[in-house]
N, C-alpha and C positions, 0 to 999 in steps of 0.2 A: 530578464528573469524568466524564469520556466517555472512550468508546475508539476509535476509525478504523480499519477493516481497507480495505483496498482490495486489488485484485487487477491488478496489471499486467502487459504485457508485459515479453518479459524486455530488449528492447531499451530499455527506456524507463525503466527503473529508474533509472541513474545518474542521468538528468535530474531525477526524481523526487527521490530522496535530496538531490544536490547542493540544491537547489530549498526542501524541507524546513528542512536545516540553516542554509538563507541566510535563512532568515525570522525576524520579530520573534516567531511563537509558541517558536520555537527556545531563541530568545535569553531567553525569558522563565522557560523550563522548565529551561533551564541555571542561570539565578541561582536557581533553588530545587532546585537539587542534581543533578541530569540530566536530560535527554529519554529518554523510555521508547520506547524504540523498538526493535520485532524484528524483521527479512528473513526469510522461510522461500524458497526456491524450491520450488515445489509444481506437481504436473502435474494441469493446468486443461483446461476446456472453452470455453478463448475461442475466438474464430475465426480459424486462422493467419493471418498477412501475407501468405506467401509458404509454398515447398514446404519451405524449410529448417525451417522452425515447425514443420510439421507430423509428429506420430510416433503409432506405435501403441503402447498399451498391453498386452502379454501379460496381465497381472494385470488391467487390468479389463476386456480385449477390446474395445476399443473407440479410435477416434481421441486425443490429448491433446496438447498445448501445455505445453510449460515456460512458467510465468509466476511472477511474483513476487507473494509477499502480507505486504503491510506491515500491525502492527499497532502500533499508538501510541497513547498513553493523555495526553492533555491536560486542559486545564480547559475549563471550557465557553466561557468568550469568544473561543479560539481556533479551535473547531471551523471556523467559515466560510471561516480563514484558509487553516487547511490543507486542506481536502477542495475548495477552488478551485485550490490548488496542487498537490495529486494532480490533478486531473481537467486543467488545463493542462497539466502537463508529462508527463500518462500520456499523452496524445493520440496519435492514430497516423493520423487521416484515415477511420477505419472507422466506421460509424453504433455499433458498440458495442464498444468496444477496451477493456473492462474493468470494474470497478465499484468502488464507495465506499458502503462500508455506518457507520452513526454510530447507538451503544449506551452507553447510559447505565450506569456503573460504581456500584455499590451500595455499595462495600467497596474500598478497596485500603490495605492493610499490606505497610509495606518490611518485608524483611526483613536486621536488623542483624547 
């Protein structure tokens, strides 16, 4: 099992999601009981679009970006599927609009 975090902008998410859910790793993670998947909105250090993106931090004094960070836990034949479809649909035209990190799961127990 593996797990995917990636970090997106927050404009790009829906595409992202929709994108995700329309895929064959989706549909495969569903007939074995659901798709692990969590949204957090989290204030990042990407590089804004635009002035709207951009905010200050009081708490860490410093510049930050609302971005979105997906984490999903698949089997490993699907990794290629999805982290091409993050990285398409996170796209924003920037040389670095975000990141796709892929981590090998040791253990995971549902809990019933």
């Amino acid at each position: 099992m593996k797990e995917i975090k990636a970090y997106v902008h927050s404009h790009r998410i829906g595409a992202v999601f929709a994108a995700l859910k329309a895929s064959n790793a989706w549909a495969s993670a569903a007939d074995k009981g659901a798709p692990n998947l969590a949204v957090y909105l989290v204030k990042g250090t990407l590089l804004p679009l635009d002035e709207w993106e951009r905010q200050y931090s009081v708490e860490l004094g410093n510049e930050v970006v609302n971005e979105y960070k997906l984490e999903l836990l698949c089997e490993g034949e699907h990794v290629d599927e999805l982290v091409t479809l993050i990285r398409r649909h996170g796209r924003t035209g920037q040389a670095t609009a975000g990141w796709v990190y892929v981590t090998e799961v040791e253990q995971a127990s549902r809990i019933a």
